[in-house]
C-alpha positions as CSV (number, residue, x, y, z in Angstrom):
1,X,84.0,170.3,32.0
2,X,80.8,171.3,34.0
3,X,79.5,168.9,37.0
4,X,77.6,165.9,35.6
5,X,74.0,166.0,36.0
6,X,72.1,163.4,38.0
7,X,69.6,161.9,36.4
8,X,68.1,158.0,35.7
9,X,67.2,156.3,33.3
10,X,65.0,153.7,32.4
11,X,65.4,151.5,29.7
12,X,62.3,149.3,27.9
13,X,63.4,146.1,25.7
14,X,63.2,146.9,22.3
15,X,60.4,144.2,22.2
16,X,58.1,146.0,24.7
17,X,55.4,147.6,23.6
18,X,56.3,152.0,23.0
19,X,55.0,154.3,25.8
20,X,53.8,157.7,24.9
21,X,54.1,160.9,26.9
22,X,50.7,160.3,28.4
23,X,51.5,157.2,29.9
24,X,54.4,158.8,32.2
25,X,53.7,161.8,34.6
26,X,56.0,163.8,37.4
27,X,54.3,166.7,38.5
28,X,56.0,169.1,41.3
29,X,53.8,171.6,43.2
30,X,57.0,173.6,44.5
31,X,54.9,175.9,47.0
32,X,52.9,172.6,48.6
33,X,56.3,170.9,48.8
34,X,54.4,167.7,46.8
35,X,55.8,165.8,43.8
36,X,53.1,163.4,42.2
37,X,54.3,160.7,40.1
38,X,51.4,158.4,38.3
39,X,52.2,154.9,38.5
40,X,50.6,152.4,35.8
41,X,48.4,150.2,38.2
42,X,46.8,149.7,41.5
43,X,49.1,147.5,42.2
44,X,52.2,149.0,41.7
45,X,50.9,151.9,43.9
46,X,50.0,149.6,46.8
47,X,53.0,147.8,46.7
48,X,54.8,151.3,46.7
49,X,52.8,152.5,49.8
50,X,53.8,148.8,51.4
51,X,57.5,148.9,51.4
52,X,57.8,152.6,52.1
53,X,55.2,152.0,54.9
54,X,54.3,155.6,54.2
55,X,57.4,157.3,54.5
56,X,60.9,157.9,53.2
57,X,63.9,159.7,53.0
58,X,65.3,162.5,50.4
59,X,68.7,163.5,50.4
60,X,69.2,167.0,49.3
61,X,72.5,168.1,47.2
62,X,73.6,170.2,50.2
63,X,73.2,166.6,52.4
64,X,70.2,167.8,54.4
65,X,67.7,164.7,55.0
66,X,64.1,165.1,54.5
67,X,61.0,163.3,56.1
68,X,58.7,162.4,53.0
69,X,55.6,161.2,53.5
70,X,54.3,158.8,50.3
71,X,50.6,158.5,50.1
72,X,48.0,158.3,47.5
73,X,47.3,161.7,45.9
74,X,43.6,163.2,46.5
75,X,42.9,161.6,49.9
């Protein structure tokens, strides 16, 4: 058996409205080293900017640890 995948997931109740295609986006520039993910509001963005406080962490499979700067795209 092959090494699982990691992956998430994320669940709507069955009573929530359906989302199409267009309403979710993750987009990887691989030479820029950026990864922009559209959030549904202002809000959301700001409150993502907030507790980051512009910054955060990625683990790498190998282990390394990577600065990541969060901002909003086009600024």
């Amino acid at each position: 058996m092959g090494e699982r995948q990691k992956k998430i997931v994320c669940v709507f109740d069955l009573k929530s409205p359906r989302i199409s295609a267009y309403d979710i986006l993750v987009l990887i520039d691989g030479p820029q080293r950026h990864v922009y993910i559209k959030l549904p509001d202002n809000n959301l963005l700001q409150q993502v900017l907030h507790l980051t406080r512009g910054q955060a962490e990625y683990r790498h499979t190998k282990g390394e640890i990577s600065m990541v700067r969060v901002e909003t795209a086009g600024l």
